[in-house]
C-alpha positions in Angstrom: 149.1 81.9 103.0 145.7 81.3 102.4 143.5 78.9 104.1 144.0 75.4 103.4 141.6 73.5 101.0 143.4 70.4 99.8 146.1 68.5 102.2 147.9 65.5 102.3 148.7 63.4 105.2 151.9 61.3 104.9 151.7 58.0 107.3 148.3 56.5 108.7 149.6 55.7 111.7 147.3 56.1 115.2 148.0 60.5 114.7 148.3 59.8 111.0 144.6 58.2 110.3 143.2 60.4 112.8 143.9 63.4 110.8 142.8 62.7 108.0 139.8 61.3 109.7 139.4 65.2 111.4 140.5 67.0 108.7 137.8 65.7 106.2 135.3 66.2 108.8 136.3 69.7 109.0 135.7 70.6 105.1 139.1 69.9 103.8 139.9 67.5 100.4 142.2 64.8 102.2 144.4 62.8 100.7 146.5 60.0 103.2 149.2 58.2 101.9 151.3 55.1 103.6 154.3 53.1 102.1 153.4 50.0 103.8 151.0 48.0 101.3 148.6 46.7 104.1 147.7 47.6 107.8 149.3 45.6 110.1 147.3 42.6 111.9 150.1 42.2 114.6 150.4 44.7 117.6 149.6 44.4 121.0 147.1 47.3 123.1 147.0 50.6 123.5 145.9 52.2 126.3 143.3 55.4 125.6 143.0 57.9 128.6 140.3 60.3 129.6 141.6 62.7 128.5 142.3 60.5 124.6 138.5 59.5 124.7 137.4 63.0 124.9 139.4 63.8 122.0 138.1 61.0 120.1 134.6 61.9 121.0 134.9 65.4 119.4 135.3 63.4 116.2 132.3 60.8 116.5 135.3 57.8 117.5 134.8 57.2 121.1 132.1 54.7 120.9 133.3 52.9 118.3 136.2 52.7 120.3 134.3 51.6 124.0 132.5 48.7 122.0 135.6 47.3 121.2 138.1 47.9 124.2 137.6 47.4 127.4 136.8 50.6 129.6 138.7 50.4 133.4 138.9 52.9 136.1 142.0 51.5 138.2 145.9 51.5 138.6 147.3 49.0 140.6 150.5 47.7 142.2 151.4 44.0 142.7 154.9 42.2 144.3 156.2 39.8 141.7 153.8 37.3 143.4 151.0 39.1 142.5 149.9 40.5 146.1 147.9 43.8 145.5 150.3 46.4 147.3 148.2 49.4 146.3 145.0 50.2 144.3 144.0 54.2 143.5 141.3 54.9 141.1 142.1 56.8 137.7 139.6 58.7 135.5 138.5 56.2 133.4 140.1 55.0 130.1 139.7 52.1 127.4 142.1 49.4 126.4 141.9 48.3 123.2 144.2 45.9 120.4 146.1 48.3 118.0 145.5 46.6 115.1 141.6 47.6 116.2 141.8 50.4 116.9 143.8 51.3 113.5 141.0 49.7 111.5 138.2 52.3 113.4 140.1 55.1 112.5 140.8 54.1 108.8 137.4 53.5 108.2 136.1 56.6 109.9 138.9 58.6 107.6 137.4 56.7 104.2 133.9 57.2 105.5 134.4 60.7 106.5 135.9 61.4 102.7 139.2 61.1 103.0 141.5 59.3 100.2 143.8 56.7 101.5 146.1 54.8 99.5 148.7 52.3 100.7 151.8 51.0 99.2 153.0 55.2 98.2 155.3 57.1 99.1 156.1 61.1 98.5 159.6 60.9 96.9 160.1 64.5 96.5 158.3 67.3 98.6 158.8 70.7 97.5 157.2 73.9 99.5 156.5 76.7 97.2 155.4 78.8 99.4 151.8 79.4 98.1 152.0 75.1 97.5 153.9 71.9 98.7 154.0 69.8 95.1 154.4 66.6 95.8 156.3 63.9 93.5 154.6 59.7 94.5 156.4 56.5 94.0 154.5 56.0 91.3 155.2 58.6 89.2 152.0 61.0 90.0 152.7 64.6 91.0 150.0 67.0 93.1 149.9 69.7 94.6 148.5 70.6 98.1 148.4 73.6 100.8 149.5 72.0 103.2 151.6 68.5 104.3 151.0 66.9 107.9 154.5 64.6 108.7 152.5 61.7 110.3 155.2 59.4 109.4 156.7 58.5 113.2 159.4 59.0 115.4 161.8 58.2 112.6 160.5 61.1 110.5 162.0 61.5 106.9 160.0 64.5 106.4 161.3 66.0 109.6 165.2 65.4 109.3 164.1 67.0 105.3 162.6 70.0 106.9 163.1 70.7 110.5 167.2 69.0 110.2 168.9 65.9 111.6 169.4 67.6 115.4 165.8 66.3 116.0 166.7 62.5 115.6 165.7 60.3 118.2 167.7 59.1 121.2 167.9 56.1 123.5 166.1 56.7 126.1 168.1 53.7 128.0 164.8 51.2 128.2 163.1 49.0 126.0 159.7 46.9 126.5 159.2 43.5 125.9 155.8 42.8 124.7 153.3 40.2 124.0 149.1 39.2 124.1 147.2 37.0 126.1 143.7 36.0 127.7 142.3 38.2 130.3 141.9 37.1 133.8 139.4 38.8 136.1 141.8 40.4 137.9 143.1 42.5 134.7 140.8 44.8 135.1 142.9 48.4 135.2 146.5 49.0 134.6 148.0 46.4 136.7 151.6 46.8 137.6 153.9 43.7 139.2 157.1 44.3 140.9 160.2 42.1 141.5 161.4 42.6 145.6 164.3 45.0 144.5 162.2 47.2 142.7 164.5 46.9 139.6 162.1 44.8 137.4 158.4 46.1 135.9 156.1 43.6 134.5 152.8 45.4 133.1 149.5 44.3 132.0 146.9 46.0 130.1 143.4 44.8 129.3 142.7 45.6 125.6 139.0 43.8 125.8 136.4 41.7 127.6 138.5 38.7 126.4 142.1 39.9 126.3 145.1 41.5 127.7 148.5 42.4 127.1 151.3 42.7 129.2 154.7 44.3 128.9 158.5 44.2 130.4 160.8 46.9 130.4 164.4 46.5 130.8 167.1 48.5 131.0 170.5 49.1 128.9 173.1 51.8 128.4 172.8 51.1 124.5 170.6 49.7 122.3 170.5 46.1 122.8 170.1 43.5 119.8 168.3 39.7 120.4 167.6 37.1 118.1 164.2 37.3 116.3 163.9 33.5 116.4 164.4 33.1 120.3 162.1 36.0 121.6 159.8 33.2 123.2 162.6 31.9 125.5 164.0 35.5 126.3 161.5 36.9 127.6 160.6 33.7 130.1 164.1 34.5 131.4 163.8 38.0 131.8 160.0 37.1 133.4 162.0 34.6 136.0 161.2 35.1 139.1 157.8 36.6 138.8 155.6 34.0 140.2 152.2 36.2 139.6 149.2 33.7 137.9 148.8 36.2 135.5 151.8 36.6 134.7 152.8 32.4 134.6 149.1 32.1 132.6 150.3 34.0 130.1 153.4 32.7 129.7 152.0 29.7 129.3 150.0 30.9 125.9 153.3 32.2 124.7 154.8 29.3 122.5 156.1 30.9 119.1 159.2 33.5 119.1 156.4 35.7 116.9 154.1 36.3 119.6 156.7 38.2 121.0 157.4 42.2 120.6 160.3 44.3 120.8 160.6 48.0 120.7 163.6 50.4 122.0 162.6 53.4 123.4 163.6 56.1 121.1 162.8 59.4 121.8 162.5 63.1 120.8 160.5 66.0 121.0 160.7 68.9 118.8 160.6 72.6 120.4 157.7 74.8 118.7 156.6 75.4 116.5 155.9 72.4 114.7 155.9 73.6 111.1 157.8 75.1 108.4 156.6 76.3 106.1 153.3 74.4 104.6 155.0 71.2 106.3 153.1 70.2 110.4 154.2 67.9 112.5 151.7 65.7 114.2 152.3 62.8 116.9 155.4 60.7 117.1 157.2 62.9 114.3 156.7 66.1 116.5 156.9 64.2 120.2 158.0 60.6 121.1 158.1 60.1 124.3 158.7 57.1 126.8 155.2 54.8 126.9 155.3 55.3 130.8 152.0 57.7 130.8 150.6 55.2 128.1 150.1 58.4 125.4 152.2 58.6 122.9 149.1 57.6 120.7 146.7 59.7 123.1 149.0 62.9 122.2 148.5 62.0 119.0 145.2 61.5 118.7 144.8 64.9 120.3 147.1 66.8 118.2 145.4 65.4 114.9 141.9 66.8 116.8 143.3 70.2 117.5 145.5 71.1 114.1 141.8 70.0 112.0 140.0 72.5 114.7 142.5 75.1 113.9 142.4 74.5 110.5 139.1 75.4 110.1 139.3 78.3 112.8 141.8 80.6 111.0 142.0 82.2 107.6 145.6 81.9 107.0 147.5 78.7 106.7 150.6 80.3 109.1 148.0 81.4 111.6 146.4 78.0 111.7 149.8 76.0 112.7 150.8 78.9 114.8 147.5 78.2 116.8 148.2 74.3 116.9 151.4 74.4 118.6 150.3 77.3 120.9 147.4 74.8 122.0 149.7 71.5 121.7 153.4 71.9 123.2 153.1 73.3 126.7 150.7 70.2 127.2 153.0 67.8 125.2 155.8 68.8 126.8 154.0 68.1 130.0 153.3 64.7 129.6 157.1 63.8 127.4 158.8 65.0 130.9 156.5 63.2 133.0 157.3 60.0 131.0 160.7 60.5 130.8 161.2 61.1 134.3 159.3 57.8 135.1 161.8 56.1 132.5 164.7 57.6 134.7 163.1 56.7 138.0 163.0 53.2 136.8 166.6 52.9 136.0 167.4 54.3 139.6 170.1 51.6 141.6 167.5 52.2 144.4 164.0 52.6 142.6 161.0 54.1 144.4 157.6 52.5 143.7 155.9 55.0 145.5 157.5 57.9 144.1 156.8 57.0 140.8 153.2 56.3 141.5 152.4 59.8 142.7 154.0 61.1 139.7 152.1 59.1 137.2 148.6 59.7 139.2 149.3 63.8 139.2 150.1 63.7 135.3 146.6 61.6 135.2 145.0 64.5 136.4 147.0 67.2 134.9 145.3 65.4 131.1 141.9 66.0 132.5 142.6 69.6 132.0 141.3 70.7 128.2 143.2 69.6 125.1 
């Protein structure tokens, strides 16, 4: 395999635009491709670690990023009447709206001379060995030297290449999700807890004006609501939490489509994350449990590192060999740390304090290099 010249990214997700925003900058003809027609104006925040912002920065994103989050330095611990039970200092990350921080990296990826088209898909993906040839939706055919999977935890390309046993599973919780204005004291990752311990509400900052907080609930299955009664569900679910920040935003909360859902669906493939001409990146290699808050930090890095790699080696092979000798002891890492959170959280007798001390060594553990 020789060294790749001309690759496509398939998905411009958070790991997805990233790529081809680091690819490009590392000397390779990117193409990026995504079925959905338009990028999504609805999502609530993201939360950007240290260690995310240093992998941003290597790319020229972490400004861009700073101006329009909101940097914090804090995690903190409420009662469901919004008492401050505990306060430790974290190494300092950014919130920041989704939808924002999905239009920084597109525009860095088109500025950095990448080609992104939306509204395609790849209906046929053929390695060749020497090529992947690539059939679109449209009826255009190409050929490339290498395809990053960027397309999510529900990967077609990976059940094509890597095989169905690397589906996704339930991993028993799901988060209730939706935006508001930011109080003062939103100024970290604030965490609010009913008197049992059983119930998490979360909020997030995500800029000088804004916020976003989240409930996780549990359930042996997937569970199934009503699109047009989210509004009301999730003041019954948020009953009992007498918190002003959490009753404030409640308040702002009047339409069912202010309201998100997501299951927690989960997988991570073992290494390495190739075969072939065909990479895994982000979700499609790794999603985990948003308990350490970086599924799209793990992305972000993995796009960072497969580019660096890229450019390091001669061969194609070598290249992704190097990637996931540099990505999946770290991944793997931070998918157990989350998971084990998720578990602790569906303990009958759950233990703030245990939890805390796990989340605050993994903290540290992602200061360590990418």
């Amino acid at each position: 395999m020789n060294k790749a010249k001309r690759v496509l990214v398939v998905g411009s997700g958070i790991g997805g635009a990233t790529a081809a925003c680091a690819l490009a900058k590392a000397g390779l003809e990117t193409h990026c491709i995504d079925v959905q027609p338009a990028r999504s104006t609805v999502g609530s925040g993201i939360c950007l670690l240290h260690n995310t912002m240093r992998a941003l920065s290597e790319i020229g994103l972490a400004e861009p990023c700073l101006d329009s989050g909101l940097r914090f330095e804090v995690f903190k611990q409420h009662d469901a009447a919004g008492n401050l039970l505990m306060s430790n200092p974290t190494p300092p990350g950014i919130g920041i709206r989704r939808p924002e921080l999905a239009r920084i990296l597109e525009t860095a990826a088109s500025e950095a001379g990448a080609k992104l088209e939306r509204g395609l898909s790849a209906t046929s993906v053929t390695d060749r060995g020497d090529r992947v040839e690539v059939v679109f939706s449209d009826g255009r055919e190409a050929a490339y030297d290498l395809v990053v999977a960027a397309d999510g935890a529900y990967s077609k390309l990976r059940e094509l290449f890597f095989g169905s046993e690397h589906r996704v599973w339930f991993a028993g919780q799901s988060a209730w999700r939706f935006n508001a204005p930011r109080p003062p004291e939103v100024n970290g990752f604030c965490l609010y807890r009913s008197p049992d311990g059983k119930r998490t509400v979360g909020a997030l900052p995500t800029s000088r004006e804004a916020c976003y907080l989240f409930f996780l609930e549990n359930s042996a299955q997937h569970m199934h609501w009503p699109d047009d009664q989210l509004d009301v569900l999730v003041r019954e679910r948020l009953d009992g939490f007498s918190a002003p920040v959490i009753q404030d935003a409640l308040a702002q909360v009047t339409t069912p489509g202010q309201v998100l859902v997501r299951p927690f669906d989960i997988t991570l493939v073992p290494a390495p994350w190739h075969r072939g001409r065909i990479v895994l990146v982000g979700d499609a290699a790794h999603s985990p449990t948003p308990q350490m808050t970086s599924g799209g930090g793990m992305a972000i890095e993995d796009a960072v590192v497969l580019a660096q790699c890229a450019q390091a080696h001669p061969e194609v092979e070598e290249a992704l060999l190097a990637y996931a000798a540099r990505r999946f002891e770290r991944v793997s890492t931070v998918w157990n740390a989350s998971l084990q959170l998720c578990k602790y959280e569906q303990d009958p007798v759950p233990n703030p304090q245990r939890s805390a001390a796990l989340m605050l060594q993994t903290y540290q553990y992602l200061g360590q290099p990418m």
